[in-house]
CHARMM internal coordinates of N, CA and C (Angstrom, degrees):
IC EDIT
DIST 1 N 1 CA 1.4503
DIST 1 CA 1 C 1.5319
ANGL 1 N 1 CA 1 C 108.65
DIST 1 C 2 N 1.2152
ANGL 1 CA 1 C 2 N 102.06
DIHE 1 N 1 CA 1 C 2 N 136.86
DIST 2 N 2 CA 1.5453
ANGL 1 C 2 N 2 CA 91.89
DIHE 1 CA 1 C 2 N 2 CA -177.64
DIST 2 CA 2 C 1.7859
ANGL 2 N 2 CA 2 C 120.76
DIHE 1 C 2 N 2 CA 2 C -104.65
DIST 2 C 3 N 0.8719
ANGL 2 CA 2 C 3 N 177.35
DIHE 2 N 2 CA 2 C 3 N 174.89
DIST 3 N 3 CA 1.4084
ANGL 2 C 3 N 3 CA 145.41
DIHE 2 CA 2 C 3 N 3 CA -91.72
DIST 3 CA 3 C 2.4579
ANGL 3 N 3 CA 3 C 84.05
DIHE 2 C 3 N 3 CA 3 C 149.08
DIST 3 C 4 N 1.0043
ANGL 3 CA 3 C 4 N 91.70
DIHE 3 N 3 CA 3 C 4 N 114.82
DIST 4 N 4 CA 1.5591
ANGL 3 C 4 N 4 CA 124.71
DIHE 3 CA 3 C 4 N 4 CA -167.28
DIST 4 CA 4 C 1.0816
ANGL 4 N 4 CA 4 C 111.71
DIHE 3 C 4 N 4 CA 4 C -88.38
DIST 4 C 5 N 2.0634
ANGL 4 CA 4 C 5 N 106.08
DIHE 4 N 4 CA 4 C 5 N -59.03
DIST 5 N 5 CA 1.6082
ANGL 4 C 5 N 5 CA 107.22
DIHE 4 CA 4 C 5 N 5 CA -165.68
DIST 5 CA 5 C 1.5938
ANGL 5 N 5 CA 5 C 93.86
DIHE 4 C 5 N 5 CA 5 C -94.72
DIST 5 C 6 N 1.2160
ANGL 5 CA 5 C 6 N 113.42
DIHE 5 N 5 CA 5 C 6 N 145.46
DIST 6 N 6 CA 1.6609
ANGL 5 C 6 N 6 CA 126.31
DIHE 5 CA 5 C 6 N 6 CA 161.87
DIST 6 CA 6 C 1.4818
ANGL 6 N 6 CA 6 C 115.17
DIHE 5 C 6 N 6 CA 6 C -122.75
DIST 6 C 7 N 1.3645
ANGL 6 CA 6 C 7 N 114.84
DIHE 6 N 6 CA 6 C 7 N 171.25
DIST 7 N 7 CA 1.7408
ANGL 6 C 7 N 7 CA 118.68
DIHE 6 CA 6 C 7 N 7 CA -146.97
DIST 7 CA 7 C 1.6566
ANGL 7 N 7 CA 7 C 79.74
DIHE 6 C 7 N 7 CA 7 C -128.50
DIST 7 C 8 N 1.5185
ANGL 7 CA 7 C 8 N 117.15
DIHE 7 N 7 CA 7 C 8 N 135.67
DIST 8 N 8 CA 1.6420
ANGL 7 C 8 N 8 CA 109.43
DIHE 7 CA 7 C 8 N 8 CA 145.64
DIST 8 CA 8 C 1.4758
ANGL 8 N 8 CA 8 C 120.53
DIHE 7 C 8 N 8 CA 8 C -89.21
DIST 8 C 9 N 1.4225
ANGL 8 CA 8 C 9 N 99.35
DIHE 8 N 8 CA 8 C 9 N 136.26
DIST 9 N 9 CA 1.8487
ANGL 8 C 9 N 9 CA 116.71
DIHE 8 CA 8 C 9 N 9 CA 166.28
DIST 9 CA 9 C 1.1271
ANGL 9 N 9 CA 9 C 117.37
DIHE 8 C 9 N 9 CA 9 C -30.66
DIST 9 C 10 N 1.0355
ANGL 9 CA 9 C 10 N 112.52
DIHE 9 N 9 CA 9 C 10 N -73.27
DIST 10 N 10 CA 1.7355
ANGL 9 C 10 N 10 CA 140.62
DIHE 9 CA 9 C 10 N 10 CA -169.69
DIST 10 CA 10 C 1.8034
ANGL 10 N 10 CA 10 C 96.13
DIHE 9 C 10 N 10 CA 10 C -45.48
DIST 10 C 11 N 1.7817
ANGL 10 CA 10 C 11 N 95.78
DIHE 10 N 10 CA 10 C 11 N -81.21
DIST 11 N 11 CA 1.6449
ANGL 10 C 11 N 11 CA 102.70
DIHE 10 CA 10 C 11 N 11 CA -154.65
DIST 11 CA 11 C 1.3443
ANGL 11 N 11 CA 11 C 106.28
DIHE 10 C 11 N 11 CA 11 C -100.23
DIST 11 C 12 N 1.4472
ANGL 11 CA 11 C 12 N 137.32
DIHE 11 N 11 CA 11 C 12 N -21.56
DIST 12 N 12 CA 1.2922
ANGL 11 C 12 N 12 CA 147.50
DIHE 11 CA 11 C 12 N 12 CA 159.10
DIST 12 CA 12 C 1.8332
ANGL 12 N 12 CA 12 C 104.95
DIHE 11 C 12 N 12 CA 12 C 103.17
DIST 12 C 13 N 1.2210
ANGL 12 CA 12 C 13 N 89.65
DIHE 12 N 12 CA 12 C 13 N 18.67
DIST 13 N 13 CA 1.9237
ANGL 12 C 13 N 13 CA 104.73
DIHE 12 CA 12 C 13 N 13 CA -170.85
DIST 13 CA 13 C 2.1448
ANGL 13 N 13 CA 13 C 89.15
DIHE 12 C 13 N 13 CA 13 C -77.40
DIST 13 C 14 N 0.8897
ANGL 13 CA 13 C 14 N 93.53
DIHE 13 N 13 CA 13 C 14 N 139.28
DIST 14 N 14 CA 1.3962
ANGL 13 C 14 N 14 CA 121.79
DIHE 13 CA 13 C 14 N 14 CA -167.57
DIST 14 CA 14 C 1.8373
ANGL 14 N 14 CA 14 C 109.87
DIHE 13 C 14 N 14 CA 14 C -90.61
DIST 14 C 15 N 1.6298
ANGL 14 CA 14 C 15 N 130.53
DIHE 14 N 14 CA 14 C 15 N 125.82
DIST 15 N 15 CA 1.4375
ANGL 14 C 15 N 15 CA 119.79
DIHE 14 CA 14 C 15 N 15 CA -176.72
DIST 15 CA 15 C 1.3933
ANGL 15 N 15 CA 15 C 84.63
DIHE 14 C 15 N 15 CA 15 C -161.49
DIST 15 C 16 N 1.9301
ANGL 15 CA 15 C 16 N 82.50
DIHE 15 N 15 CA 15 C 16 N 178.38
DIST 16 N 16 CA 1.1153
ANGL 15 C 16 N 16 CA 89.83
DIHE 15 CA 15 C 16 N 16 CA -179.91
DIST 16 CA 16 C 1.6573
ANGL 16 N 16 CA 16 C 116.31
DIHE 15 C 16 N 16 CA 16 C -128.72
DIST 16 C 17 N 1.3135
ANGL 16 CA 16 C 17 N 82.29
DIHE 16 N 16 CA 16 C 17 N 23.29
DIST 17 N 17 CA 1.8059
ANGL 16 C 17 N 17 CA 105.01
DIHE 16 CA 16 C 17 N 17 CA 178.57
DIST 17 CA 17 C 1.5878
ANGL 17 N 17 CA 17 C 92.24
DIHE 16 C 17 N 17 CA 17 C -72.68
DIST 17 C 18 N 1.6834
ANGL 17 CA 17 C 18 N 118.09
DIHE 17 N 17 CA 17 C 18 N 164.92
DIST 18 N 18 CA 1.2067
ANGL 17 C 18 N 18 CA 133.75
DIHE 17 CA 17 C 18 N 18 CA 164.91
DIST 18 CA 18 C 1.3915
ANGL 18 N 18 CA 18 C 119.59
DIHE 17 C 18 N 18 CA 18 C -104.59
DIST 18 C 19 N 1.0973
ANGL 18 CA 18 C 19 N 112.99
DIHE 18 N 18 CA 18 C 19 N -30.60
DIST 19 N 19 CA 1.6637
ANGL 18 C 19 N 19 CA 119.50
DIHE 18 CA 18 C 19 N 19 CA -161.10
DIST 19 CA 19 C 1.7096
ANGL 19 N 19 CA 19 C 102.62
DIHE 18 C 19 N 19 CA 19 C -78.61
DIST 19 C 20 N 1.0431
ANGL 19 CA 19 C 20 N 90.38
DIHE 19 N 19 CA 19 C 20 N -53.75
DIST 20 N 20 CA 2.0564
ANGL 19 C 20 N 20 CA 100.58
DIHE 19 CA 19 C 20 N 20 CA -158.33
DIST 20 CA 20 C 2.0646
ANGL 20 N 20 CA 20 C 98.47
DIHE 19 C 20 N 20 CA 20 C -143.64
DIST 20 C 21 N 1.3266
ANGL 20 CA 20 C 21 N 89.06
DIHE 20 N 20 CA 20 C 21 N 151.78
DIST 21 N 21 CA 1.4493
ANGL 20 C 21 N 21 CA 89.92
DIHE 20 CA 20 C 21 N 21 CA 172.56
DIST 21 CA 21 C 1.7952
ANGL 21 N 21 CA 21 C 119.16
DIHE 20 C 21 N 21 CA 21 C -107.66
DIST 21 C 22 N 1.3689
ANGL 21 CA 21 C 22 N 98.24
DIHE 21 N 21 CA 21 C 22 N 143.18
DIST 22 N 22 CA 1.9550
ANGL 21 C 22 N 22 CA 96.39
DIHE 21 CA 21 C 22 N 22 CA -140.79
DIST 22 CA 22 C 1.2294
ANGL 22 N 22 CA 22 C 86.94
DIHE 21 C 22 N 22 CA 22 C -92.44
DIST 22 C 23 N 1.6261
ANGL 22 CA 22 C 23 N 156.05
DIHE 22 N 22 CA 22 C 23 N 47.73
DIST 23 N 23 CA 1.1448
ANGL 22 C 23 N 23 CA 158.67
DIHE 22 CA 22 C 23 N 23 CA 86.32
DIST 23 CA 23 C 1.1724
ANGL 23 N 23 CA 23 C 121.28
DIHE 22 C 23 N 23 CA 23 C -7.14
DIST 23 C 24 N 1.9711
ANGL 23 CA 23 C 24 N 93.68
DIHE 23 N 23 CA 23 C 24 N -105.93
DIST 24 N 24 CA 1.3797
ANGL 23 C 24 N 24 CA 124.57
DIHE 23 CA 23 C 24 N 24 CA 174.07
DIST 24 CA 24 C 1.4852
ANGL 24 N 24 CA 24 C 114.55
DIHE 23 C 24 N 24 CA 24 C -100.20
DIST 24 C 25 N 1.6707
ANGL 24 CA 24 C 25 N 142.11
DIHE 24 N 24 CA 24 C 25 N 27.88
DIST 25 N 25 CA 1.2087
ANGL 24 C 25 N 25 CA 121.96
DIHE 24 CA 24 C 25 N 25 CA -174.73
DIST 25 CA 25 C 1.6330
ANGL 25 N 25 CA 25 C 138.23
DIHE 24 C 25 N 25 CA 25 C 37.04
DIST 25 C 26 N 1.8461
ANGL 25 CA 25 C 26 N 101.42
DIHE 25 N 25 CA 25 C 26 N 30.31
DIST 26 N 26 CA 1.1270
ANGL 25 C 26 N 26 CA 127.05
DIHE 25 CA 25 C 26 N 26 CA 177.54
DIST 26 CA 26 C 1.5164
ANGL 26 N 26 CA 26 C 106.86
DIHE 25 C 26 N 26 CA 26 C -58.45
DIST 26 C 27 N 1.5832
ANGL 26 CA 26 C 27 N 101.09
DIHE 26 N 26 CA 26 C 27 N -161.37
DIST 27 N 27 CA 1.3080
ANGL 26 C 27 N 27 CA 123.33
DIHE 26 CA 26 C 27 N 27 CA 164.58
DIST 27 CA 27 C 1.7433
ANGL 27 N 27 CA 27 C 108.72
DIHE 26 C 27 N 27 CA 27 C -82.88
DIST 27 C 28 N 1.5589
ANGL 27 CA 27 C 28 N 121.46
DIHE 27 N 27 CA 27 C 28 N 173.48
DIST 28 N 28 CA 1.6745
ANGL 27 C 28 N 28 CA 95.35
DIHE 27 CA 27 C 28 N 28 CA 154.97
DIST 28 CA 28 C 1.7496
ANGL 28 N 28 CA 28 C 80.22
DIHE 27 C 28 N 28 CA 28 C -140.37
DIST 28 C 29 N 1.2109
ANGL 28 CA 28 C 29 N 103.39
DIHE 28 N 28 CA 28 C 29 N 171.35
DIST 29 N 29 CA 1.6046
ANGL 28 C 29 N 29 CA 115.99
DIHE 28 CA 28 C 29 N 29 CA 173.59
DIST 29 CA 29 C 1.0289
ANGL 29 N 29 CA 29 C 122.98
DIHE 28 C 29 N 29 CA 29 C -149.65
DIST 29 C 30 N 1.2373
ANGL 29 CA 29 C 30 N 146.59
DIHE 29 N 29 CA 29 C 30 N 170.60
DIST 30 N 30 CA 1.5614
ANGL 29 C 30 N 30 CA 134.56
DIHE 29 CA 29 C 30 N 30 CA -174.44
DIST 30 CA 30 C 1.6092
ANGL 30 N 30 CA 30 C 116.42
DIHE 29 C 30 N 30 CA 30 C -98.43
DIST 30 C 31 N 1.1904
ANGL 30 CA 30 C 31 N 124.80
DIHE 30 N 30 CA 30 C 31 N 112.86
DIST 31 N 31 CA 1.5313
ANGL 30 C 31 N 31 CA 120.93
DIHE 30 CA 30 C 31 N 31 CA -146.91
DIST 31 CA 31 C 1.7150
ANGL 31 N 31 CA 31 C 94.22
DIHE 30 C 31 N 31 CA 31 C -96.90
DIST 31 C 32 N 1.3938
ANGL 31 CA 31 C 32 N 116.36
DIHE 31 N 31 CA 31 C 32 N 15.21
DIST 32 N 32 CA 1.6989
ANGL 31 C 32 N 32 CA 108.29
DIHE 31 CA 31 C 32 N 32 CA 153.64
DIST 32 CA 32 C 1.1065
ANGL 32 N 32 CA 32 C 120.57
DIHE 31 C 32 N 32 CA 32 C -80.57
DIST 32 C 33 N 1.5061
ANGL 32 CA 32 C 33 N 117.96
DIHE 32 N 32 CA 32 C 33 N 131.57
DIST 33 N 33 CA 1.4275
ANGL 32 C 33 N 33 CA 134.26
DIHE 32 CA 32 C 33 N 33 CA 177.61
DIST 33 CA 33 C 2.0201
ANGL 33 N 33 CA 33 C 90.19
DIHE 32 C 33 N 33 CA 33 C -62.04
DIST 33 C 34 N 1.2232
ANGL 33 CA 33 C 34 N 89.86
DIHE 33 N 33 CA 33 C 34 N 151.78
DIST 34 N 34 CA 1.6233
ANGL 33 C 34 N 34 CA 119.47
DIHE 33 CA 33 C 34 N 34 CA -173.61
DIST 34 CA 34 C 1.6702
ANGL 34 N 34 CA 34 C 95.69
DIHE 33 C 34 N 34 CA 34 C -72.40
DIST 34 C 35 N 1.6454
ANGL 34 CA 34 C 35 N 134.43
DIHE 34 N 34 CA 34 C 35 N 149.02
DIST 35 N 35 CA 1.2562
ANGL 34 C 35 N 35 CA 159.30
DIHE 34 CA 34 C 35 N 35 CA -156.66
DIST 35 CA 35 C 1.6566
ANGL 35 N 35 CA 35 C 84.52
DIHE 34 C 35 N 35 CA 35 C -73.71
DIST 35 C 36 N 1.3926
ANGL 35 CA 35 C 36 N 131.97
DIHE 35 N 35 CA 35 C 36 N 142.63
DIST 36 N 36 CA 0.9939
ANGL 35 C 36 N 36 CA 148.52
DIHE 35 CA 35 C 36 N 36 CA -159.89
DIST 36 CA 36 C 1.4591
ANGL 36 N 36 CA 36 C 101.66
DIHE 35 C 36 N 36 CA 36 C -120.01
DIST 36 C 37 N 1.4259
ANGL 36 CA 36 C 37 N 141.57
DIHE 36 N 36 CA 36 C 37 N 146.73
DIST 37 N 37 CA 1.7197
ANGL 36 C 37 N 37 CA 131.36
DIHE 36 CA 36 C 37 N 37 CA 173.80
DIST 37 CA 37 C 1.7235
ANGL 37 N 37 CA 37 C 83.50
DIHE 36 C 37 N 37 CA 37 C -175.39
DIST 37 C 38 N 1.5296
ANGL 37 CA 37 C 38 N 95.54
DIHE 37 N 37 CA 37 C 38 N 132.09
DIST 38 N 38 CA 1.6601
ANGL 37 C 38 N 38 CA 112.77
DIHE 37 CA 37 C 38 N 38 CA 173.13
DIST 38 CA 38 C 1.3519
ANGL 38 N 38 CA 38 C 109.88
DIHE 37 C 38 N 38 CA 38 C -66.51
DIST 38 C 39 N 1.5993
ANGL 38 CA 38 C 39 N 107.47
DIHE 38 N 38 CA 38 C 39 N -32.28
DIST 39 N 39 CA 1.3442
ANGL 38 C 39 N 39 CA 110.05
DIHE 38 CA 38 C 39 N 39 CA -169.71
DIST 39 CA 39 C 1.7399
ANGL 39 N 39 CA 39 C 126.63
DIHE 38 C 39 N 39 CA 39 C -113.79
DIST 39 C 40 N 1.9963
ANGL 39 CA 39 C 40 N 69.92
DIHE 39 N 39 CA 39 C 40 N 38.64
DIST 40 N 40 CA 2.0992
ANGL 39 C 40 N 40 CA 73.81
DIHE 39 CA 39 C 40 N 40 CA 176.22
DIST 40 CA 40 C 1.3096
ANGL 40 N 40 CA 40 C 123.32
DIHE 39 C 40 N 40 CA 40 C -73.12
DIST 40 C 41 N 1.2174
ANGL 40 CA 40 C 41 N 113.68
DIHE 40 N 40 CA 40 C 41 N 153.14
DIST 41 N 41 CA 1.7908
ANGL 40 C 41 N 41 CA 116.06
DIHE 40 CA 40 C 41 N 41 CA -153.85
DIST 41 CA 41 C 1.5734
ANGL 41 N 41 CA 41 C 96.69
DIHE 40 C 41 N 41 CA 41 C -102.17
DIST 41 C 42 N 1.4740
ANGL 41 CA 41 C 42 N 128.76
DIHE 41 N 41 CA 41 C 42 N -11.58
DIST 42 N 42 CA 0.9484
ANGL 41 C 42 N 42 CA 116.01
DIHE 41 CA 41 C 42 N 42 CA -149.10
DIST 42 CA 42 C 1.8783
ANGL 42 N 42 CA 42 C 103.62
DIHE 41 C 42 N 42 CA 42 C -127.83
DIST 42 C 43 N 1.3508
ANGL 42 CA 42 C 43 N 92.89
DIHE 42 N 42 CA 42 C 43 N 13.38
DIST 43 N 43 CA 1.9440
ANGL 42 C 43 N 43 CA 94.84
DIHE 42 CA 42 C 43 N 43 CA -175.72
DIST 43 CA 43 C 1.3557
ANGL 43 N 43 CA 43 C 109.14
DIHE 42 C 43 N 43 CA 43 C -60.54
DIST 43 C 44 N 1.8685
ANGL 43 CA 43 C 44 N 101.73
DIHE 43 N 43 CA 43 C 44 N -53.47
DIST 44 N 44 CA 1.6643
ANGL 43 C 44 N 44 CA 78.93
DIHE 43 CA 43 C 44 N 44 CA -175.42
DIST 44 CA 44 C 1.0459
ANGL 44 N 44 CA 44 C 139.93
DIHE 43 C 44 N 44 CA 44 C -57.38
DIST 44 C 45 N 1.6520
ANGL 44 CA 44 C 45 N 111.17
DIHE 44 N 44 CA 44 C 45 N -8.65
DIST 45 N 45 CA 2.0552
ANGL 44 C 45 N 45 CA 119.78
DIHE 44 CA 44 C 45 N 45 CA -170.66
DIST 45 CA 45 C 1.2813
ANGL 45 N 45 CA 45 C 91.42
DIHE 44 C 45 N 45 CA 45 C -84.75
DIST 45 C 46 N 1.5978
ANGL 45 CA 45 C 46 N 144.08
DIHE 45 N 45 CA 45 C 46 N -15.25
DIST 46 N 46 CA 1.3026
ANGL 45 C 46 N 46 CA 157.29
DIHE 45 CA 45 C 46 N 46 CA 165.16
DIST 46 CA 46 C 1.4022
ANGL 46 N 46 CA 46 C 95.42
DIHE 45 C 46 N 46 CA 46 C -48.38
DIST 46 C 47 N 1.5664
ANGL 46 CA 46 C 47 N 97.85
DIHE 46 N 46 CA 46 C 47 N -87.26
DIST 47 N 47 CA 2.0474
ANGL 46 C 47 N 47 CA 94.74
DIHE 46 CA 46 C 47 N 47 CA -173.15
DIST 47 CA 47 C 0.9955
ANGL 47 N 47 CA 47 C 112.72
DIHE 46 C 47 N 47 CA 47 C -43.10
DIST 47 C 48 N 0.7746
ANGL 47 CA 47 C 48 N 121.55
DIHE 47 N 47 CA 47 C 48 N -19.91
DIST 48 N 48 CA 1.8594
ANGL 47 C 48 N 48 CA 115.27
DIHE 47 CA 47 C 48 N 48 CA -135.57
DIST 48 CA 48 C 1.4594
ANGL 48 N 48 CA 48 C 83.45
DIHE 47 C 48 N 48 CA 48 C -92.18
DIST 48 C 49 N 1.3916
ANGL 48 CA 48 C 49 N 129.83
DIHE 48 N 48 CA 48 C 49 N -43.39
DIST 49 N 49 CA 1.2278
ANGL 48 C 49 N 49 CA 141.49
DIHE 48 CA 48 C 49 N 49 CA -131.71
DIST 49 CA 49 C 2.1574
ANGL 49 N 49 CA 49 C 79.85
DIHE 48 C 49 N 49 CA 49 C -94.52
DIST 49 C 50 N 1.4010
ANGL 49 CA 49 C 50 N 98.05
DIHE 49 N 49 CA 49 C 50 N -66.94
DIST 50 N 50 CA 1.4092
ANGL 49 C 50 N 50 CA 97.26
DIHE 49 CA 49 C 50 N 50 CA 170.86
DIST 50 CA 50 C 1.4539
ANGL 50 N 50 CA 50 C 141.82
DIHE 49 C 50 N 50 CA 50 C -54.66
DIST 50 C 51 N 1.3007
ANGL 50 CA 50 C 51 N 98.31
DIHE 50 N 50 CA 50 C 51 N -6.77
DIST 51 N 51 CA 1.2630
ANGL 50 C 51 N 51 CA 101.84
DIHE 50 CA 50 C 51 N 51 CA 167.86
DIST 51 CA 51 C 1.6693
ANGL 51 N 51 CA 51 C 108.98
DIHE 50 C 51 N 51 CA 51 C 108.44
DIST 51 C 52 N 0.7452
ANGL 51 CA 51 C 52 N 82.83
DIHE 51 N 51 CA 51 C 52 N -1.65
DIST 52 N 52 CA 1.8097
ANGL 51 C 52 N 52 CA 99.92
DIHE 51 CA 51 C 52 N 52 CA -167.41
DIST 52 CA 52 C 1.8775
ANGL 52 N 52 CA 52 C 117.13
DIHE 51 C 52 N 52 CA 52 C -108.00
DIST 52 C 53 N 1.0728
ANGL 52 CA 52 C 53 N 99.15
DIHE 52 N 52 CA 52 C 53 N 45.70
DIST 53 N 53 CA 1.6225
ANGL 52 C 53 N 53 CA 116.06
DIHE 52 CA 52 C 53 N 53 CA -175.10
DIST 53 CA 53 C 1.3102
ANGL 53 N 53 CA 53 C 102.38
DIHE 52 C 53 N 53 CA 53 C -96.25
DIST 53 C 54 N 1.8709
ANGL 53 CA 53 C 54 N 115.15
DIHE 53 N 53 CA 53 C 54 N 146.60
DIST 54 N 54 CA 0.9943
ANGL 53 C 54 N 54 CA 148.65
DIHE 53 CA 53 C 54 N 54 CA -150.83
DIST 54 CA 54 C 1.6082
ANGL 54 N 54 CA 54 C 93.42
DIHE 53 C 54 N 54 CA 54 C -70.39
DIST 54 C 55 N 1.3004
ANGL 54 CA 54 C 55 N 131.22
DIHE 54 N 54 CA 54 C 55 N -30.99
DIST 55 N 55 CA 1.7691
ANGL 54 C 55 N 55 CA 103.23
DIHE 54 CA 54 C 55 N 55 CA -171.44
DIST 55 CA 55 C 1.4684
ANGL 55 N 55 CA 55 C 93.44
DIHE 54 C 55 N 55 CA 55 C -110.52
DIST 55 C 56 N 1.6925
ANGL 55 CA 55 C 56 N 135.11
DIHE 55 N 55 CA 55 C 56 N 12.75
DIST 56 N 56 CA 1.2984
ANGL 55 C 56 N 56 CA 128.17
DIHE 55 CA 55 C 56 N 56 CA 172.52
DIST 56 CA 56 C 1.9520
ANGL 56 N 56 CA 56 C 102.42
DIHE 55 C 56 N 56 CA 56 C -86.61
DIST 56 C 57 N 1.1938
ANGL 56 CA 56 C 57 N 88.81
DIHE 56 N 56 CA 56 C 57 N -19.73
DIST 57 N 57 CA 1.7372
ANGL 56 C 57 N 57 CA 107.67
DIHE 56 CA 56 C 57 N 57 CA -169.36
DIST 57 CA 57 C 1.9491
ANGL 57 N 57 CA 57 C 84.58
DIHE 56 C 57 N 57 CA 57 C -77.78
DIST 57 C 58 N 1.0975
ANGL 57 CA 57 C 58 N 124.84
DIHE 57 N 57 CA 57 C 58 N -101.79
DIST 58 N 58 CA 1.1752
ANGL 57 C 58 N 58 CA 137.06
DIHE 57 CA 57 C 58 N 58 CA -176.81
DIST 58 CA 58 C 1.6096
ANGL 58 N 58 CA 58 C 102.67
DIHE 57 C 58 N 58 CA 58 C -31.22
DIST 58 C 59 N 1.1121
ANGL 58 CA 58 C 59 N 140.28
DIHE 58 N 58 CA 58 C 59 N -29.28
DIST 59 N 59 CA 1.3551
ANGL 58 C 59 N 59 CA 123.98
DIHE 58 CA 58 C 59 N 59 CA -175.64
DIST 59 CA 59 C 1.9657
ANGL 59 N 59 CA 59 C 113.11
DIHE 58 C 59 N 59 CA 59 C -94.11
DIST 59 C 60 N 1.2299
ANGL 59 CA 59 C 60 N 89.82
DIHE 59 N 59 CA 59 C 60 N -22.01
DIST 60 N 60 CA 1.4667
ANGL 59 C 60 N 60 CA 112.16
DIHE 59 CA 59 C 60 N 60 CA 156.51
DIST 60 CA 60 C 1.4483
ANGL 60 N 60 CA 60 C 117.29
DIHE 59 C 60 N 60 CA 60 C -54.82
DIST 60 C 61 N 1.3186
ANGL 60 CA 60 C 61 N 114.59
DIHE 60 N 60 CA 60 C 61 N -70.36
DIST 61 N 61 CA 1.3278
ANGL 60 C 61 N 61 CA 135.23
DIHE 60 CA 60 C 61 N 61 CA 179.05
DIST 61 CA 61 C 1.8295
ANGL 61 N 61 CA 61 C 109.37
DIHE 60 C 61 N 61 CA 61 C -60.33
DIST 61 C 62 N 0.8879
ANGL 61 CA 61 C 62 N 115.04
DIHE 61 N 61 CA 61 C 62 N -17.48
DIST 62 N 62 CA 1.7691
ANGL 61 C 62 N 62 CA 117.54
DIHE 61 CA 61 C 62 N 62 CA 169.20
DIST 62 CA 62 C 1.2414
ANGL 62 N 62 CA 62 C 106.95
DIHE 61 C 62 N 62 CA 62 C -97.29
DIST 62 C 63 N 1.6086
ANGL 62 CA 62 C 63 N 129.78
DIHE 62 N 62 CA 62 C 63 N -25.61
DIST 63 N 63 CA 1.3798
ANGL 62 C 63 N 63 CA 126.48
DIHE 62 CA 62 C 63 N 63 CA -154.07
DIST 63 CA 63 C 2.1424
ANGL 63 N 63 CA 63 C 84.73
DIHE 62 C 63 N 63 CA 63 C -86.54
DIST 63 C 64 N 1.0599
ANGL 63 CA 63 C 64 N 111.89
DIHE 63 N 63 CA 63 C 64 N -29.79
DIST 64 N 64 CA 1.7914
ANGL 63 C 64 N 64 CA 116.15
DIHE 63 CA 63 C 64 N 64 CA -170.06
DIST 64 CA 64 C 1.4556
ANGL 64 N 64 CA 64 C 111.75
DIHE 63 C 64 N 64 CA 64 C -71.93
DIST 64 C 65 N 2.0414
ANGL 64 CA 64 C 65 N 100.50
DIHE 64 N 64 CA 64 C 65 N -23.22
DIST 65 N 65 CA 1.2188
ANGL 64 C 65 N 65 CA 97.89
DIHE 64 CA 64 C 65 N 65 CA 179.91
DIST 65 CA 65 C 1.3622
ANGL 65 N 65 CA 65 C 129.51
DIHE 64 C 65 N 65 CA 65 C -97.07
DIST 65 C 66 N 0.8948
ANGL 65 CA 65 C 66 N 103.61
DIHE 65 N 65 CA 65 C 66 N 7.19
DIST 66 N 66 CA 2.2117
ANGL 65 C 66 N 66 CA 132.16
DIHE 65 CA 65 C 66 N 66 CA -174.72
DIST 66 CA 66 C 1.1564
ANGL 66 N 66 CA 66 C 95.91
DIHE 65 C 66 N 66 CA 66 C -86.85
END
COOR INIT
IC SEED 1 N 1 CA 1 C
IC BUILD
């Protein structure tokens, strides 16, 4: 599906240009949250990738409690 309206970075002014936002000559981005599925196979290579993996989380969470 392809996605029409975009959001600017900068000022949050709303178009439907792609390139630049005709405000401020911001960024623009697509202000839909990403397709949602309980049974995505691929979140943890997500954290993991971000930095945000399951034993950095938990070793975190013990290091606050020491």
């Amino acid at each position: 599906m392809v996605w029409l309206l975009r959001k600017c970075v900068n000022c949050g002014a709303y178009s439907l240009k792609h390139d630049s936002c005709p405000v401020c000559g911001g960024n623009l981005r697509i202000p839909h949250p990403a397709k949602f599925s309980p049974e995505d196979r691929y979140a943890k290579y997500r954290r993991a990738m971000r930095g945000l993996g399951q034993n950095e989380i938990n070793s975190h969470q013990k290091t606050q409690e020491s």
